[in-house]
Biopython code that builds the backbone (N, CA, C, O; Angstrom):
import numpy as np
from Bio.PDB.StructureBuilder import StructureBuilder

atoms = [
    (1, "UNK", "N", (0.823, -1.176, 0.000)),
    (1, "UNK", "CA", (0.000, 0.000, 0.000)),
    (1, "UNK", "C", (0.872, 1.245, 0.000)),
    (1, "UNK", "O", (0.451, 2.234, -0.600)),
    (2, "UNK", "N", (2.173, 1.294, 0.683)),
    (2, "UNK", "CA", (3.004, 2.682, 1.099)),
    (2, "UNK", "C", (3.907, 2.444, -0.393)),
    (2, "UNK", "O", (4.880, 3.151, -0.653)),
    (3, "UNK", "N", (3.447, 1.393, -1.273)),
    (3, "UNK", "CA", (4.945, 1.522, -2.487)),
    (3, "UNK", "C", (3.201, 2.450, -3.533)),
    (3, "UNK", "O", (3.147, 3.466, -4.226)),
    (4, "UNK", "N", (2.694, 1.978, -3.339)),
    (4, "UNK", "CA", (1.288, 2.993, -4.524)),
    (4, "UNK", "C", (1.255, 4.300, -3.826)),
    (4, "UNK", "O", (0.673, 5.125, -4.530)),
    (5, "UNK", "N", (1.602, 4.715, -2.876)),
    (5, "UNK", "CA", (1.399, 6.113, -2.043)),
    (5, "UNK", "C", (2.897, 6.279, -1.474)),
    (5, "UNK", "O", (3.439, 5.565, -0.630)),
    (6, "UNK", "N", (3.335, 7.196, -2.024)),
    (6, "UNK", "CA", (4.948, 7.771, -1.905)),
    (6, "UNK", "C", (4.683, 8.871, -0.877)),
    (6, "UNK", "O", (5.332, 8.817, 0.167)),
    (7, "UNK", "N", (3.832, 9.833, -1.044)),
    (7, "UNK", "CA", (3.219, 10.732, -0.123)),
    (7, "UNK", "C", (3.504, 9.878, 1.049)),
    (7, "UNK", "O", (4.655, 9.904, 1.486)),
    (8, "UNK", "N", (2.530, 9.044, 1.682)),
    (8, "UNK", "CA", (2.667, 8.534, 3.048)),
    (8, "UNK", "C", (3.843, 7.323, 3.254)),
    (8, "UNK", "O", (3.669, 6.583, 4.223)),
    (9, "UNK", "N", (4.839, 7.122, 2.532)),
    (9, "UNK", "CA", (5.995, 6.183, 2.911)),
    (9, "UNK", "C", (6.630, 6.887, 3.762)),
    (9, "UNK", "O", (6.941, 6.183, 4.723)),
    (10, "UNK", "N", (7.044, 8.176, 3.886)),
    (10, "UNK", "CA", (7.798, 8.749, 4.476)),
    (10, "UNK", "C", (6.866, 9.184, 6.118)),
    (10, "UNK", "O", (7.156, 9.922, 7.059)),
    (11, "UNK", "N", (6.287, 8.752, 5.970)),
    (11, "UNK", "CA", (5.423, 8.768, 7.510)),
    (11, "UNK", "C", (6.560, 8.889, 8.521)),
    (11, "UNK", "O", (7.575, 8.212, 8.361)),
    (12, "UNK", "N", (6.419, 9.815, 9.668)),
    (12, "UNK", "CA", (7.102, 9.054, 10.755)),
    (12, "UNK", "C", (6.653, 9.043, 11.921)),
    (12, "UNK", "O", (7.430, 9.098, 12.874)),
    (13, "UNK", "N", (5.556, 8.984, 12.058)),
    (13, "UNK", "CA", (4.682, 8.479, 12.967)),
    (13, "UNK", "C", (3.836, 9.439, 13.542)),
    (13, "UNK", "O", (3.014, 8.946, 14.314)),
    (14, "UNK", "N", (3.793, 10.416, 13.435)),
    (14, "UNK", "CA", (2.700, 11.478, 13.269)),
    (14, "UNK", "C", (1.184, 11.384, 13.085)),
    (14, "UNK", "O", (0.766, 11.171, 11.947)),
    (15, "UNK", "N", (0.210, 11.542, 14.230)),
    (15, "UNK", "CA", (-0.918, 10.935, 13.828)),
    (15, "UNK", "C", (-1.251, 11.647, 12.211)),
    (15, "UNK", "O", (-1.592, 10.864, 11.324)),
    (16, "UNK", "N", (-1.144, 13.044, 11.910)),
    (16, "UNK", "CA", (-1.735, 13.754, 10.709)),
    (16, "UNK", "C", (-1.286, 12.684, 9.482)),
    (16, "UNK", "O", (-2.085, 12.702, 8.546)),
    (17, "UNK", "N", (-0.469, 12.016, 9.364)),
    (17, "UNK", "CA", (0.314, 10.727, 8.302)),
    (17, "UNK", "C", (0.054, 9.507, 8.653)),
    (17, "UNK", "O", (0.022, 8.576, 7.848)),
    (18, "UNK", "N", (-0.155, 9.397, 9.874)),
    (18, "UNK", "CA", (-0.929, 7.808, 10.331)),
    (18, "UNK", "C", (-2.403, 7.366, 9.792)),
    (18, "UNK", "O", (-2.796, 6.231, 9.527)),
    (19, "UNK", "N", (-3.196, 8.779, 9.700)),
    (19, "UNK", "CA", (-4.475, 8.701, 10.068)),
    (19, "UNK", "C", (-5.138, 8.180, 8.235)),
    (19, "UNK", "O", (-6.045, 7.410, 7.920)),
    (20, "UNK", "N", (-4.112, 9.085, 7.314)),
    (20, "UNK", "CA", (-4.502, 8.697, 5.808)),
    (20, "UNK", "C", (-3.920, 6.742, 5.729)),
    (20, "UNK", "O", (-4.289, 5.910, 4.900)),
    (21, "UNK", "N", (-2.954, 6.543, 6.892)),
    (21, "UNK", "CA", (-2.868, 5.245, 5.919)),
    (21, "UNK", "C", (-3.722, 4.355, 6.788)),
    (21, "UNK", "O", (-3.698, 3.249, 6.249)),
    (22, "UNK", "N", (-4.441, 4.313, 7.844)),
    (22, "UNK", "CA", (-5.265, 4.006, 8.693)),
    (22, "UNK", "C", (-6.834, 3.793, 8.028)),
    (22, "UNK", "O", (-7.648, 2.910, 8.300)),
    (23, "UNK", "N", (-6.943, 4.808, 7.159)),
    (23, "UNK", "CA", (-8.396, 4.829, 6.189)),
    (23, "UNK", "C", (-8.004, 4.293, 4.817)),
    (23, "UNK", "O", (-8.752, 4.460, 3.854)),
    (24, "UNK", "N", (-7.040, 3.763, 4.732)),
    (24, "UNK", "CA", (-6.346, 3.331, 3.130)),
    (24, "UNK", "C", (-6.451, 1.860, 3.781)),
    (24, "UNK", "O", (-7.275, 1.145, 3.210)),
    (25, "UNK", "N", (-6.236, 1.674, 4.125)),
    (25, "UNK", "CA", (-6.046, 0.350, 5.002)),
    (25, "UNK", "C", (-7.578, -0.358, 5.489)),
    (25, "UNK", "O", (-8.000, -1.503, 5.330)),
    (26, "UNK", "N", (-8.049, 0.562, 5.990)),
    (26, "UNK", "CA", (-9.802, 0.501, 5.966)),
    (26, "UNK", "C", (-9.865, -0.393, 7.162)),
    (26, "UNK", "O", (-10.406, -1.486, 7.323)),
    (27, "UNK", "N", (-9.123, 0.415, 8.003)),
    (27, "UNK", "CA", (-9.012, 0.340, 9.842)),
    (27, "UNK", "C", (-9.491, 1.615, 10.659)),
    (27, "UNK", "O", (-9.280, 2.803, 10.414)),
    (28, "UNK", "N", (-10.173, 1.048, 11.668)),
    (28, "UNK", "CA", (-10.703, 2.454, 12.272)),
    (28, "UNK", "C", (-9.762, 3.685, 12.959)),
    (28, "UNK", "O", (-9.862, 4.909, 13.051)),
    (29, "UNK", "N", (-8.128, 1.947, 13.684)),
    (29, "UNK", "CA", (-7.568, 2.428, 14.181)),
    (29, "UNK", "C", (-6.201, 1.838, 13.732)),
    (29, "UNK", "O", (-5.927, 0.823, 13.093)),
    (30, "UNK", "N", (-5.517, 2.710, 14.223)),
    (30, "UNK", "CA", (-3.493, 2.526, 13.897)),
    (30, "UNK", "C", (-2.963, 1.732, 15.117)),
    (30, "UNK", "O", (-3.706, 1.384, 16.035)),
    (31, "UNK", "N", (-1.800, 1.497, 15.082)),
    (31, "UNK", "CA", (-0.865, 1.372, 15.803)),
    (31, "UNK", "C", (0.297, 1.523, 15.536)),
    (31, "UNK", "O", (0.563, 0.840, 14.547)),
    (32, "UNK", "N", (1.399, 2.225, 16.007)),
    (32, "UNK", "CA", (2.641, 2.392, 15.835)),
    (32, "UNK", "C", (3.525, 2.704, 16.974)),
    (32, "UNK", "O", (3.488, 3.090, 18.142)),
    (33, "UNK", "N", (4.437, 2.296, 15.929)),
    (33, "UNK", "CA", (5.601, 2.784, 17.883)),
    (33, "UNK", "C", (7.374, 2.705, 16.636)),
    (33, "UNK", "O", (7.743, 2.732, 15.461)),
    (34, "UNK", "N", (7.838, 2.605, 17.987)),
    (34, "UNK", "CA", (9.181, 2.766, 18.016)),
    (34, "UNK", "C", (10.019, 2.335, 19.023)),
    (34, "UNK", "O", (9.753, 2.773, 20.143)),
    (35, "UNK", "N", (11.192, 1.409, 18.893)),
    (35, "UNK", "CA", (11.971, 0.831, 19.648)),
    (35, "UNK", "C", (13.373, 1.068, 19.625)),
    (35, "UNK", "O", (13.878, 0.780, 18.540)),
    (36, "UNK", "N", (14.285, 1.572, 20.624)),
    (36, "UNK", "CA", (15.353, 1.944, 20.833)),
    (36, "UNK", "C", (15.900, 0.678, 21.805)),
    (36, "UNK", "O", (15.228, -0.021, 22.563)),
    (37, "UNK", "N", (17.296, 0.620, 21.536)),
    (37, "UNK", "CA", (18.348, -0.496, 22.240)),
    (37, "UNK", "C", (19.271, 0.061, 22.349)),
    (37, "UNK", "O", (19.697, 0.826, 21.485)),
    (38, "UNK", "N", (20.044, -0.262, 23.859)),
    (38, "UNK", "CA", (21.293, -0.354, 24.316)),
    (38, "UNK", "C", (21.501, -1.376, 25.057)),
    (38, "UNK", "O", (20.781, -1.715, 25.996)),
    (39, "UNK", "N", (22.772, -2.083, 24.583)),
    (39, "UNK", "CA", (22.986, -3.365, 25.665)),
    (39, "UNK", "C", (22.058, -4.462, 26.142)),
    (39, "UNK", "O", (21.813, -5.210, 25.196)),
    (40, "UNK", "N", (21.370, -4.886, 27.403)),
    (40, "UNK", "CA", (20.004, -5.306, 26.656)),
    (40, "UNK", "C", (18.634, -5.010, 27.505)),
    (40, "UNK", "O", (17.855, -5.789, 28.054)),
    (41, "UNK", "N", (18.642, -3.564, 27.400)),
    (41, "UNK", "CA", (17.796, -2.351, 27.601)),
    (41, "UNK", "C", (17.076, -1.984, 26.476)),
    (41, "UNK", "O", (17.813, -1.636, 25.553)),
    (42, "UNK", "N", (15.692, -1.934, 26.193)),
    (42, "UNK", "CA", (14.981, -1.336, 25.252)),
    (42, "UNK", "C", (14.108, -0.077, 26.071)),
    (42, "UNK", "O", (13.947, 0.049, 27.285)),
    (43, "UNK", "N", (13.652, 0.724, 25.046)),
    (43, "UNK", "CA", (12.375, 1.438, 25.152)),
    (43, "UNK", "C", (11.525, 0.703, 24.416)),
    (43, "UNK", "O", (11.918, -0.332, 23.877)),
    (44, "UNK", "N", (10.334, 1.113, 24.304)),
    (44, "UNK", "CA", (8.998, 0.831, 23.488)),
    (44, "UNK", "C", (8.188, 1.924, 24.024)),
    (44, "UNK", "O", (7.585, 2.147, 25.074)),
    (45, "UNK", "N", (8.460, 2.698, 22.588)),
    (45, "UNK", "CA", (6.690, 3.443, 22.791)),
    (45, "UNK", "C", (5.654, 3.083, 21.322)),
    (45, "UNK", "O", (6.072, 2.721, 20.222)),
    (46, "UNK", "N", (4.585, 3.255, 21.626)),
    (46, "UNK", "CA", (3.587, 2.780, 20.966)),
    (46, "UNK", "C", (2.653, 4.193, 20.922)),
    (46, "UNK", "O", (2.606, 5.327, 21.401)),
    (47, "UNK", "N", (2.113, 3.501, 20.214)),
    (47, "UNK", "CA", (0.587, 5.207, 20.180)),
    (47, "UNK", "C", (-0.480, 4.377, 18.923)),
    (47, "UNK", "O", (-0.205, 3.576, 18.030)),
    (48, "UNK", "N", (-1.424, 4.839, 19.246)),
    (48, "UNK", "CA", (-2.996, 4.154, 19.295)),
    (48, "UNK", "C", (-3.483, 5.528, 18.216)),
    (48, "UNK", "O", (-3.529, 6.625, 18.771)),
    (49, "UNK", "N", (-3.782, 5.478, 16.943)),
    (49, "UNK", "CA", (-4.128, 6.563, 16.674)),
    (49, "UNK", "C", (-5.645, 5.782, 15.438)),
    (49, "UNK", "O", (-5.784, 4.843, 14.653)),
    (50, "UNK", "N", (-6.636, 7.189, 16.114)),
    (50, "UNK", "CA", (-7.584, 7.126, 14.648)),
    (50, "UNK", "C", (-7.200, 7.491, 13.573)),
    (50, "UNK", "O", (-6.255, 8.211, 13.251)),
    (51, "UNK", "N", (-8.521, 6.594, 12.580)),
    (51, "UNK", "CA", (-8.178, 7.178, 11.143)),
    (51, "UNK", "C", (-8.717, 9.119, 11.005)),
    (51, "UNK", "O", (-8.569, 9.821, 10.005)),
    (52, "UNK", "N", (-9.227, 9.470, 12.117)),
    (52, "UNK", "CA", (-9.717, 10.686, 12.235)),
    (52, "UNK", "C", (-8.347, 11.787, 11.984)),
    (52, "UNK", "O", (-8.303, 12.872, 11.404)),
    (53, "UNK", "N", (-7.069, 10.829, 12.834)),
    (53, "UNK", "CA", (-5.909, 11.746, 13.287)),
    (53, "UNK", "C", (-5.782, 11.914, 14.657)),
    (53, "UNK", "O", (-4.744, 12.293, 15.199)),
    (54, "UNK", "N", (-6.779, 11.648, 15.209)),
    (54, "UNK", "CA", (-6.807, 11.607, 17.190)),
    (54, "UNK", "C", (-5.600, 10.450, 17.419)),
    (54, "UNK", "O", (-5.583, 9.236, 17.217)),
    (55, "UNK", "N", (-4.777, 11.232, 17.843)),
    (55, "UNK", "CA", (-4.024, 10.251, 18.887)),
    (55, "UNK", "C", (-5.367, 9.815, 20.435)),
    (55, "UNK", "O", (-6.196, 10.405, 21.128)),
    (56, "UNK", "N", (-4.936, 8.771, 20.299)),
    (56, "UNK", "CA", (-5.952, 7.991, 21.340)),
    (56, "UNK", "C", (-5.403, 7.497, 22.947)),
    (56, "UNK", "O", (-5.852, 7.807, 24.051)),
    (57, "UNK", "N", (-4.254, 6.610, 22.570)),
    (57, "UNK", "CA", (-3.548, 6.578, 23.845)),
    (57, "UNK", "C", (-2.653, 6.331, 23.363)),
    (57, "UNK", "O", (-2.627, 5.937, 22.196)),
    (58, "UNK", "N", (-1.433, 6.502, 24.223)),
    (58, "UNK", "CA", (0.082, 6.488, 23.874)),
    (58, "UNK", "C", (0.735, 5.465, 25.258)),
    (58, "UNK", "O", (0.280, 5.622, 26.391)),
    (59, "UNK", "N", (1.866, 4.410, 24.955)),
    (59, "UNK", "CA", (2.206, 3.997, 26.066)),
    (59, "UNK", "C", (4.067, 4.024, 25.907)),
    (59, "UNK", "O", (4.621, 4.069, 24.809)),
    (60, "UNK", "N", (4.642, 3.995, 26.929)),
    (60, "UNK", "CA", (6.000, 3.782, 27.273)),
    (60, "UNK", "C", (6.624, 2.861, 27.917)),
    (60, "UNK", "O", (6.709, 2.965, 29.140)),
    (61, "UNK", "N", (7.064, 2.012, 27.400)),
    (61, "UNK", "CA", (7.541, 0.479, 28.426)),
    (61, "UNK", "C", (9.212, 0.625, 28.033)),
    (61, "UNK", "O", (9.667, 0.852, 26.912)),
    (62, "UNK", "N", (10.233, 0.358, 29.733)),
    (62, "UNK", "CA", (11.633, -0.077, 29.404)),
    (62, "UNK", "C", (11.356, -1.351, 29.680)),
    (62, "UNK", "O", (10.742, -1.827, 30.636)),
    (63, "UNK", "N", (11.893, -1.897, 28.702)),
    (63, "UNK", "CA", (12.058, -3.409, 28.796)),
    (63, "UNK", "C", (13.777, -3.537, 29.179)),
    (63, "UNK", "O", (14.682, -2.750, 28.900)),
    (64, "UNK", "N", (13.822, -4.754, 29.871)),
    (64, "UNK", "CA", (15.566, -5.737, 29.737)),
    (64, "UNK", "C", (15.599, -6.838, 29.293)),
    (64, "UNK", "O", (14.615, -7.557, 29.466)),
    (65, "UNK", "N", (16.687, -7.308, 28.609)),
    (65, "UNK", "CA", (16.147, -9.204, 28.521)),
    (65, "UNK", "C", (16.875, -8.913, 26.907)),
    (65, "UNK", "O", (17.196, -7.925, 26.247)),
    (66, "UNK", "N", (16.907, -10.522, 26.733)),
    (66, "UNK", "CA", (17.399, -10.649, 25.446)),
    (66, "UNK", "C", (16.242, -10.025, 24.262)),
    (66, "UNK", "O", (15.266, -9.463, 24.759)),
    (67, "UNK", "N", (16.297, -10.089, 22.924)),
    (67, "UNK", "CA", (15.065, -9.664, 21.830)),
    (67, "UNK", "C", (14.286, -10.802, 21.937)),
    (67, "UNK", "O", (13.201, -10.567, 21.405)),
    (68, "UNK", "N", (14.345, -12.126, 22.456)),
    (68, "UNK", "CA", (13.332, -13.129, 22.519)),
    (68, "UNK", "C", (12.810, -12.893, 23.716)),
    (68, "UNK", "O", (11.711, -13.448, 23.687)),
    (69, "UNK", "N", (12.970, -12.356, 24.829)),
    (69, "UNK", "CA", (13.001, -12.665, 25.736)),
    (69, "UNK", "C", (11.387, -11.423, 25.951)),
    (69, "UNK", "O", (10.438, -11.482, 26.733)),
    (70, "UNK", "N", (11.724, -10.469, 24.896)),
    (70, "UNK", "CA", (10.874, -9.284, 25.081)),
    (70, "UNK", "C", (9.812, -9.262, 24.442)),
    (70, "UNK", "O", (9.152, -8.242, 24.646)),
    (71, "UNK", "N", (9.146, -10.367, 23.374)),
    (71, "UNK", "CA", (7.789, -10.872, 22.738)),
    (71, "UNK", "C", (7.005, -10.668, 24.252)),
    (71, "UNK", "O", (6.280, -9.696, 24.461)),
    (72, "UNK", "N", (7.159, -11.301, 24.859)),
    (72, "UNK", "CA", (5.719, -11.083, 25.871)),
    (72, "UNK", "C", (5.791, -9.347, 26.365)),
    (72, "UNK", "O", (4.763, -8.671, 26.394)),
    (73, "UNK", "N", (7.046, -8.824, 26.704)),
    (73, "UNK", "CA", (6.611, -7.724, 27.548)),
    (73, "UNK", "C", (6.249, -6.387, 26.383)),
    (73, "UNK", "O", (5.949, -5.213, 26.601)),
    (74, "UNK", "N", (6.440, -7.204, 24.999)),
    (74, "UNK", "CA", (5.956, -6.080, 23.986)),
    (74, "UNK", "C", (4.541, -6.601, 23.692)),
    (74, "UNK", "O", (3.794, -5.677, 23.371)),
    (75, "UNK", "N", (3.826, -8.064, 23.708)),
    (75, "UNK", "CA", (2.985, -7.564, 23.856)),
    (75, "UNK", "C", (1.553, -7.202, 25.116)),
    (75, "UNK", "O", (0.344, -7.124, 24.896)),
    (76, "UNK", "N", (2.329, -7.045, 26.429)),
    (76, "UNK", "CA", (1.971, -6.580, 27.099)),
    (76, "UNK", "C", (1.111, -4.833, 26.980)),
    (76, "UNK", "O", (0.044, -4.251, 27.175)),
    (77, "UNK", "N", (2.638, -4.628, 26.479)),
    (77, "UNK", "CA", (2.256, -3.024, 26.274)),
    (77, "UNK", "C", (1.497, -2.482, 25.336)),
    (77, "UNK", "O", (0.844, -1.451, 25.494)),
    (78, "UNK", "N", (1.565, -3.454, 23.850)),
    (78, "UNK", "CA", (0.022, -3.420, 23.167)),
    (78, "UNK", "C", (-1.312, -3.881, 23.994)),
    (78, "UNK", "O", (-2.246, -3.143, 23.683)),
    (79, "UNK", "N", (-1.533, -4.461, 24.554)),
    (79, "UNK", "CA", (-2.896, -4.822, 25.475)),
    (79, "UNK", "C", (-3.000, -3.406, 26.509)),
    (79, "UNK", "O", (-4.142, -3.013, 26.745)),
    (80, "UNK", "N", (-1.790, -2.606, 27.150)),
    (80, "UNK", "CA", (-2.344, -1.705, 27.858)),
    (80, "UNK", "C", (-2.701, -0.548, 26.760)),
    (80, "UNK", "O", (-3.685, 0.083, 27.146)),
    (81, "UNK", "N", (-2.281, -0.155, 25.710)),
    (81, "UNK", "CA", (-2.133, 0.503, 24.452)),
    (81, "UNK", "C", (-3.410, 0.354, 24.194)),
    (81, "UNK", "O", (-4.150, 1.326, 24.353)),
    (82, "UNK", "N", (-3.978, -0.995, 23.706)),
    (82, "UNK", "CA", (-5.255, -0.797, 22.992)),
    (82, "UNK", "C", (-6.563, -1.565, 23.937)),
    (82, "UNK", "O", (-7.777, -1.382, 24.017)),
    (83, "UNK", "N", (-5.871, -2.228, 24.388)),
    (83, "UNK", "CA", (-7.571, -3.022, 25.050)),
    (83, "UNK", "C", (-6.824, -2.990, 26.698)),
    (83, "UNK", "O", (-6.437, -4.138, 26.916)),
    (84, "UNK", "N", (-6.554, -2.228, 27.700)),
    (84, "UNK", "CA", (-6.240, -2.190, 29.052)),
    (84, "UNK", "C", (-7.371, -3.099, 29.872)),
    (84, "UNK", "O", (-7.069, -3.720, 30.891)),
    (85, "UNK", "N", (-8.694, -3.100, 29.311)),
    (85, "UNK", "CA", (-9.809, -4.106, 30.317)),
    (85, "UNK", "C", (-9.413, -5.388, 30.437)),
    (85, "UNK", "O", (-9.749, -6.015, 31.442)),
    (86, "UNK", "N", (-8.408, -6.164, 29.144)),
    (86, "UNK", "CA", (-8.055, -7.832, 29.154)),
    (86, "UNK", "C", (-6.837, -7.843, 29.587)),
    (86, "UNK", "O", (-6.288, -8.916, 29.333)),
    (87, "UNK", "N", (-5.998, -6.893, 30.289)),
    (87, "UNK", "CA", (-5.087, -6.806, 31.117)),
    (87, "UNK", "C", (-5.277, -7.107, 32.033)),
    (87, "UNK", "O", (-5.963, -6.226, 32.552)),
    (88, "UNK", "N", (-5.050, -8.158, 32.938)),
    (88, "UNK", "CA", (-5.422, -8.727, 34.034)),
    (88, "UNK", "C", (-4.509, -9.123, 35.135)),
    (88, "UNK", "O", (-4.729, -9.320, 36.330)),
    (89, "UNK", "N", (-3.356, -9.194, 34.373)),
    (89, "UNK", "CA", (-1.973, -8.795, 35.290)),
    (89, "UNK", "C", (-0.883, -9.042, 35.560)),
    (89, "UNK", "O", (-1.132, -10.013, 36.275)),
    (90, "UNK", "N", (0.216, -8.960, 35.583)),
    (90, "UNK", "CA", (1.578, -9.392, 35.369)),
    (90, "UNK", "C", (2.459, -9.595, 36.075)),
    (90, "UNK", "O", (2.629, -8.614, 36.798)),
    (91, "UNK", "N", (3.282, -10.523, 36.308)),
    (91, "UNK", "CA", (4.445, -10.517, 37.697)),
    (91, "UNK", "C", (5.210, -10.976, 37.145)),
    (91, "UNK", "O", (4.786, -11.855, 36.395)),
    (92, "UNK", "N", (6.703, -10.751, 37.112)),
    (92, "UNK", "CA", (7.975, -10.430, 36.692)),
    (92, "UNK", "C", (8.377, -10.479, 38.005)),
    (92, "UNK", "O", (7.931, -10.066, 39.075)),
    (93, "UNK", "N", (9.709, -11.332, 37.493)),
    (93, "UNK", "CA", (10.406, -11.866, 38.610)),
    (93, "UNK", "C", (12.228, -11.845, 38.277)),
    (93, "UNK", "O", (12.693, -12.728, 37.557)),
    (94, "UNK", "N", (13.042, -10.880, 38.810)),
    (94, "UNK", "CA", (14.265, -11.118, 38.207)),
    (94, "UNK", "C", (15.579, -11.252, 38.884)),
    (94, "UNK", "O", (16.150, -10.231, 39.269)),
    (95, "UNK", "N", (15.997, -12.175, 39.025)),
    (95, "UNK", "CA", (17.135, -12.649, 40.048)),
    (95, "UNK", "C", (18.525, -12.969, 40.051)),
    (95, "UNK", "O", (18.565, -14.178, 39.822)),
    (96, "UNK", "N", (19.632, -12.554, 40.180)),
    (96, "UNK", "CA", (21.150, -13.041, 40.100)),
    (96, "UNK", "C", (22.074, -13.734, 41.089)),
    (96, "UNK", "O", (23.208, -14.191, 40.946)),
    (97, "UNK", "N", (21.062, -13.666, 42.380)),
    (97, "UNK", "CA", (21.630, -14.424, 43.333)),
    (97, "UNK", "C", (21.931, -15.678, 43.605)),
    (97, "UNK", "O", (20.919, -16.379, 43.623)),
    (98, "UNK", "N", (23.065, -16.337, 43.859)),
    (98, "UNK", "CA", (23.700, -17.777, 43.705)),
    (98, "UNK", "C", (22.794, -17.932, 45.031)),
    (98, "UNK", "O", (22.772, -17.302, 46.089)),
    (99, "UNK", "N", (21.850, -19.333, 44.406)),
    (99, "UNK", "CA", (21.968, -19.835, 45.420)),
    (99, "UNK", "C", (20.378, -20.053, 46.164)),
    (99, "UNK", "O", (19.941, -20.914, 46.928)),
    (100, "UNK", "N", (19.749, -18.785, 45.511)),
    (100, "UNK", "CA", (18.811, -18.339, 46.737)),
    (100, "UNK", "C", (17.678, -18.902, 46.223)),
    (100, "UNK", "O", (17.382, -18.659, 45.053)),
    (101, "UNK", "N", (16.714, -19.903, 47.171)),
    (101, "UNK", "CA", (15.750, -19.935, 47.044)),
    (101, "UNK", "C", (14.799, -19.550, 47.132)),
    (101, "UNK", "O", (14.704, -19.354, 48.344)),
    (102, "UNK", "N", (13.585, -19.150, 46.536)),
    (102, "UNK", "CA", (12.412, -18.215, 46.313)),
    (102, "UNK", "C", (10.748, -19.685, 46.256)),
    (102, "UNK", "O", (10.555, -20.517, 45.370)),
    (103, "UNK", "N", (9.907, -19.450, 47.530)),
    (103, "UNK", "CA", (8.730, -19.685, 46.999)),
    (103, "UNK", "C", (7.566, -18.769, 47.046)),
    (103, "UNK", "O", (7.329, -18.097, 48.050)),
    (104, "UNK", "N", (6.922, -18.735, 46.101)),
    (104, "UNK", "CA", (5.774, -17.548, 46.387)),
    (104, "UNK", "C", (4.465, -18.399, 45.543)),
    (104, "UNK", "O", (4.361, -19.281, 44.691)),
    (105, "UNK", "N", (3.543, -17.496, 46.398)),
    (105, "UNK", "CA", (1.948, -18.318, 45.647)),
    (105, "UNK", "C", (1.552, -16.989, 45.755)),
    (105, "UNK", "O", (1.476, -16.472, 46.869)),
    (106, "UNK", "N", (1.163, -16.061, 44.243)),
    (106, "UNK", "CA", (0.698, -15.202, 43.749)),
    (106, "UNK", "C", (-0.868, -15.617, 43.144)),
    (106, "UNK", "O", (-1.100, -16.591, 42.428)),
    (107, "UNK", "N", (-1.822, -14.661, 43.605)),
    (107, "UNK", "CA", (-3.493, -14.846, 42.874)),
    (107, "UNK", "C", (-3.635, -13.525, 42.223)),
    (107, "UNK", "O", (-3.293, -12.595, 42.953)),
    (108, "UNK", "N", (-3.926, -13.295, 41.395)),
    (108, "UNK", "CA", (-4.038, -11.898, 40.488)),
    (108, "UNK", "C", (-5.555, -12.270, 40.200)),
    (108, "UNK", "O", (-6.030, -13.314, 39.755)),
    (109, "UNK", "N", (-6.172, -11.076, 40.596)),
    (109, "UNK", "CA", (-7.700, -11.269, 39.765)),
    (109, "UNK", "C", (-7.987, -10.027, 38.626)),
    (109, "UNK", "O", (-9.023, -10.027, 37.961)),
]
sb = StructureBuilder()
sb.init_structure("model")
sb.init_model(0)
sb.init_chain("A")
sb.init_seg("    ")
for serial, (resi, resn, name, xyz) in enumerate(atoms, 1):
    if name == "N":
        sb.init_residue(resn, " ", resi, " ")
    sb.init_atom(name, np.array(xyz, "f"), 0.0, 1.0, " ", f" {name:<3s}", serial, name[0])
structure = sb.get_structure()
């Protein structure tokens, strides 16, 4: 679709350029983001935009962990991004200590 429309290839994430390829697409709504790395530290931001041009909601997640390791906590941050009600809840657990044993019984409702 962005190689027939040269106009919107150069998008860079701007709802006013999101919103034409959002109705080309013949979606109500967008999604986009952007991911930065150092070492094995990410950002993730995301943004939720109509085909109107309304930015809708926007989210910011630092992630750590290898690039496999970060499929779930990216798409975590799409579920708070677009549907936050089927977010139901998350526990992350991260440890370097030789040795140490950990038991826990977690209930999330």
């Amino acid at each position: 679709m962005l190689a027939k429309s040269p106009e919107l290839s150069g998008c860079t994430g701007d709802p006013s350029c999101l919103a034409p390829i959002a109705r080309a697409l013949g979606v109500d709504q967008l999604v986009a983001g952007t991911v930065g790395g150092l070492g094995d530290s990410y950002v993730v931001n995301l943004k939720l935009v109509d085909a109107g041009g309304a930015q809708r909601q926007r989210v910011t997640a630092t992630l750590h962990g290898s690039p496999d390791e970060l499929i779930h906590e990216v798409r975590v941050a799409a579920y708070r991004l677009a549907a936050p009600e089927r977010l139901v809840g998350s526990v992350s657990l991260l440890t370097d200590a030789t040795g140490a044993g950990l038991a826990a019984h977690f209930t999330i409702h």
